[in-house]
N, C-alpha and C positions, 0 to 999 in steps of 0.2 A: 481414429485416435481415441485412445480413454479420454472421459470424463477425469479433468482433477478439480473438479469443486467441492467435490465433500471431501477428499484428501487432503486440499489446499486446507482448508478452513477445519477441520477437525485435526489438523495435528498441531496446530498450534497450542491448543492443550496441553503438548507435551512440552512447550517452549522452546526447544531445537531439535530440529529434523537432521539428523544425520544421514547422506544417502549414499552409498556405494554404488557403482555399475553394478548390474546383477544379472537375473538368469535372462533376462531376453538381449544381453549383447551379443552373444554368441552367433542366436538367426538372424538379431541386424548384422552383424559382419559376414555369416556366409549369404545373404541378400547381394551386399556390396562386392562379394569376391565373385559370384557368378556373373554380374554386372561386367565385371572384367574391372573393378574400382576396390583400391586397398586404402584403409583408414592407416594410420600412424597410430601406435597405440602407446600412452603416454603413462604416466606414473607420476603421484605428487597428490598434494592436499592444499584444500584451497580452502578459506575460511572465510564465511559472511555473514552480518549481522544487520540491526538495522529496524527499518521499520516494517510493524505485522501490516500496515497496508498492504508496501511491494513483497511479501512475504508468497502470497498466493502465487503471484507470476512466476519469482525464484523456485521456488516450490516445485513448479511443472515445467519449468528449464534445466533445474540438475536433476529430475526423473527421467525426461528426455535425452539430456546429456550421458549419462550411465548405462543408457542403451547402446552407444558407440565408442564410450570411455571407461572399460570396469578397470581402468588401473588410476583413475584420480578419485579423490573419497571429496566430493563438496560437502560441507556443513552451514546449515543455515540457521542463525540464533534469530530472536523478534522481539528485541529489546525495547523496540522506539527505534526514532531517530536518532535524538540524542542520544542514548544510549550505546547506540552505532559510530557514529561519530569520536564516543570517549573513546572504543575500541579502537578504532581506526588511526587516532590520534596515538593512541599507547603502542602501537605497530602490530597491532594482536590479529586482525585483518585485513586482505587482499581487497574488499569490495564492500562497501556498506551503502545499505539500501538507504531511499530516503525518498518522503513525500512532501518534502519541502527543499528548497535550493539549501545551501549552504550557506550558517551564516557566518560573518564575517568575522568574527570570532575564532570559530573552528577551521576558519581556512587562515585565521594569523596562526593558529596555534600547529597546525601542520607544516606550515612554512618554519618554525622554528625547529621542528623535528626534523628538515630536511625532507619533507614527504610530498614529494609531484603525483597530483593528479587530475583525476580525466573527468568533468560529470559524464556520466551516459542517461540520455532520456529514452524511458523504456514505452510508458503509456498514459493517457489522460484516466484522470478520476473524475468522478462528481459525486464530493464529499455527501452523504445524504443524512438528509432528517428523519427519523423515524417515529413512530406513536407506535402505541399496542392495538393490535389487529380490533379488538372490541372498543376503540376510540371513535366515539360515530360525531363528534361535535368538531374535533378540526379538519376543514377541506383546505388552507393553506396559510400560510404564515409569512409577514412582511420580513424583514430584516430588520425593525425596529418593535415587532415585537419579540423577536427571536434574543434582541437584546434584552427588551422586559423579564424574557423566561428566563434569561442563564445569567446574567452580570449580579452580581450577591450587590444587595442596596440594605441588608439587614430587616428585613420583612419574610415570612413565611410566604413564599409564592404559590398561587390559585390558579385554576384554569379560567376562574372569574375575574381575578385583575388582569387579564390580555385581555379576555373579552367578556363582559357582563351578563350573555345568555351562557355563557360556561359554564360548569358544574362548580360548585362553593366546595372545589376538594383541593388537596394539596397537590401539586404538578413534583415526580418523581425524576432527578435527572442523571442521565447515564453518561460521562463522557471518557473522550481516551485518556490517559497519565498523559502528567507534563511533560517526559520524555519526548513523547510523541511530535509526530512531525501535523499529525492529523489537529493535533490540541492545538501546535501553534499556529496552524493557518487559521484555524475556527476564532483563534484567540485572535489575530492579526487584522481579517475580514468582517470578523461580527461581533469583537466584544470589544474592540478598537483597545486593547491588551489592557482592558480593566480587569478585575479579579470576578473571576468566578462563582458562583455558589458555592460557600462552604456546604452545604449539605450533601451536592453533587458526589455521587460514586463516581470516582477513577479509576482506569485500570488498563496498563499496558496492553490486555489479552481482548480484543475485540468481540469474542465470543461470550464474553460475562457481561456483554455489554448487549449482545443479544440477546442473551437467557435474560436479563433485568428487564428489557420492557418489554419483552416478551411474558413476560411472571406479573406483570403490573398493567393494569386499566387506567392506570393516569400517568404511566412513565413517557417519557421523553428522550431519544441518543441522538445520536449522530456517529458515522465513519463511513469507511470507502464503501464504493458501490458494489463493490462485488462482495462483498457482508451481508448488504439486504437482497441483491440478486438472488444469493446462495438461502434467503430467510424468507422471499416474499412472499409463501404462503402464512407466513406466521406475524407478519411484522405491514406495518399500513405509511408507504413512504408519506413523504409531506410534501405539495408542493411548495416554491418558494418564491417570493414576488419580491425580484430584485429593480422595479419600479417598471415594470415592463408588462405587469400582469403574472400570474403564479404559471411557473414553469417547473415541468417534474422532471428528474433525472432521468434522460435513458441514452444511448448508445449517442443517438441521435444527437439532443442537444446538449449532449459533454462534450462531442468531437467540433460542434458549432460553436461552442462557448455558449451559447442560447441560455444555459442554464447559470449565470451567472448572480453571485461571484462567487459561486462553490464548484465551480469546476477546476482542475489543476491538473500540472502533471506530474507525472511518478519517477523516479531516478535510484540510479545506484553509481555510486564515485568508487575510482577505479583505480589503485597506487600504480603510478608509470614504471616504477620499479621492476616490479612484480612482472608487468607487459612485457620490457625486454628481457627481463634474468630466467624467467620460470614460463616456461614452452606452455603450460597446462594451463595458465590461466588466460595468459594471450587464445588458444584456444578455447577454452571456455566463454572471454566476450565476445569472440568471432559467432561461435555457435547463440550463444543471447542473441545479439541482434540478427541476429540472420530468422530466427524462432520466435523474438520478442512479440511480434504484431500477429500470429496466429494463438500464440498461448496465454497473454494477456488476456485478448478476447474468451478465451476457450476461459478462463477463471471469473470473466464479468468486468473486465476493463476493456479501454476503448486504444483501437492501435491508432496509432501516429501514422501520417502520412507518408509511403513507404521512401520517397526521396531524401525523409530525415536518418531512416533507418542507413540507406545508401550511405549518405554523407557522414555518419557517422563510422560506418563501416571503413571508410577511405581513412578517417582521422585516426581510427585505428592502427592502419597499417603501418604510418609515419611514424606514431608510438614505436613500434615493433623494431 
């Protein structure tokens, strides 16, 4: 199987991935007609938006998808969450990604449009802290100084007010837009929804968010793991001492929870409509989950235990 971590993650730049089945459907289909096994070949367009977290997964699910479907065109936008959700809300698309649940808001606000839908749980994150690789003073960070660095109290913040052997420099902070599904958990878990650093760079695109502390010797980010996976030569994760002792993200303690409370899981909500009216998309989630837990991981997320994938697979069919 390709490598899609530097596809995932470098075409976000372009802000929507348009992808068409293309030239390698053809050897999968004669693969499958030697086999003595014929695909259904469908037509249609399917529209998703949402968050640049679960953007990487999507990403490597309609490249995969297009291998056996060149007659549905998937589009994937990486607006945020929020910004997924407005879309979704507006009827503009079939599936919006999202690294936060649904809030209750958005799910009144569909019920007044008449809009049934499905969440789908695709993979665990663990949201990560990052420094710049030439950071050599922080080895890991509490949760209440994590609050000191980012919650704006109207003081220029230092690497010396966390800790007093720190450097007397100004601390530089990278985080996602408020769209973001990533902003509100950070905002939900560790800044108990107080306001932010005004100074703090935002930015829907995760990758300016790597290039920032990656450019800076005192910057500070945060986003999903598969951002610094795809960075860790350039980028010095944090651990995080959620009272338990400092625990560092990896495959391992995202899928334990070990690594809390920044670990979570990733989604994309599913219009029921769409499931029964339009053959290409019902096929479309069928091939997700069935893909999810190999190509999540293959981008730097952590799959879900395959029983959830099953069971969801079933809740599928009912839809159908």
């Amino acid at each position: 199987m390709k490598s899609f971590k530097k596809l995932a993650l470098t075409a976000m730049m372009t802000g929507v991935l348009a992808i068409t089945a293309a030239c390698g459907a053809q050897g999968t289909e004669g693969n499958k007609e030697q086999a003595g096994e014929e695909t259904k070949q469908l037509q249609g367009e399917i529209k998703i938006d949402g968050s640049s977290t679960v953007f990487p997964i999507m990403e490597a699910v309609v490249e995969e998808y297009g291998m056996t479907q060149q007659g549905v065109k998937v589009s994937v936008g990486s607006s945020g969450t929020g910004g997924g959700f407005k879309a979704f809300i507006a009827g503009e698309t079939e599936l919006s990604n999202a690294s936060r649940p649904i809030k209750d808001e958005e799910a009144a606000s569909l019920k007044e449009k008449g809009i049934d839908f499905t969440e789908v749980k695709l993979a665990f994150d663990g949201l990560s802290v990052v420094v710049n690789k030439d950071n050599d003073w922080v080895d890991h960070l509490t949760i209440d100084e994590l609050k000191k660095i980012w919650i704006e109290d109207g003081t220029v913040k230092k690497w010396s007010d966390i800790r007093p052997e720190w450097p007397d420099e100004e601390i530089k902070l990278y985080s996602p837009g408020a769209d973001s599904g990533t902003f509100d958990y950070f905002d939900e878990v560790i800044l108990d929804e107080q306001p932010i650093v005004q100074k703090a760079t935002l930015s829907e695109d995760d990758n300016i968010l790597v290039q920032g502390v990656k450019g800076d010797k005192n910057a500070i980010g945060y986003f999903g793991y598969a951002y610094y996976a795809e960075n860790k030569d350039a980028l010095k994760v944090v651990p995080i001492d959620g009272g338990e002792g400092p625990v560092e993200p990896t495959n391992e303690t995202i899928e334990s929870g070990e690594y809390a409370p920044l670990s979570r899981p990733l989604f994309t909500y599913v219009k029921n409509s769409a499931i029964k009216d339009q053959e290409e998309v019902y096929d479309f989630v069928k091939f997700l989950l069935e893909n999810a837990a190999t190509l999540s991981e293959d981008v730097g997320y952590v799959k879900l235990p395959e029983e959830e994938y099953t069971k969801q697979l079933e809740t599928l069919e009912t839809l159908k």
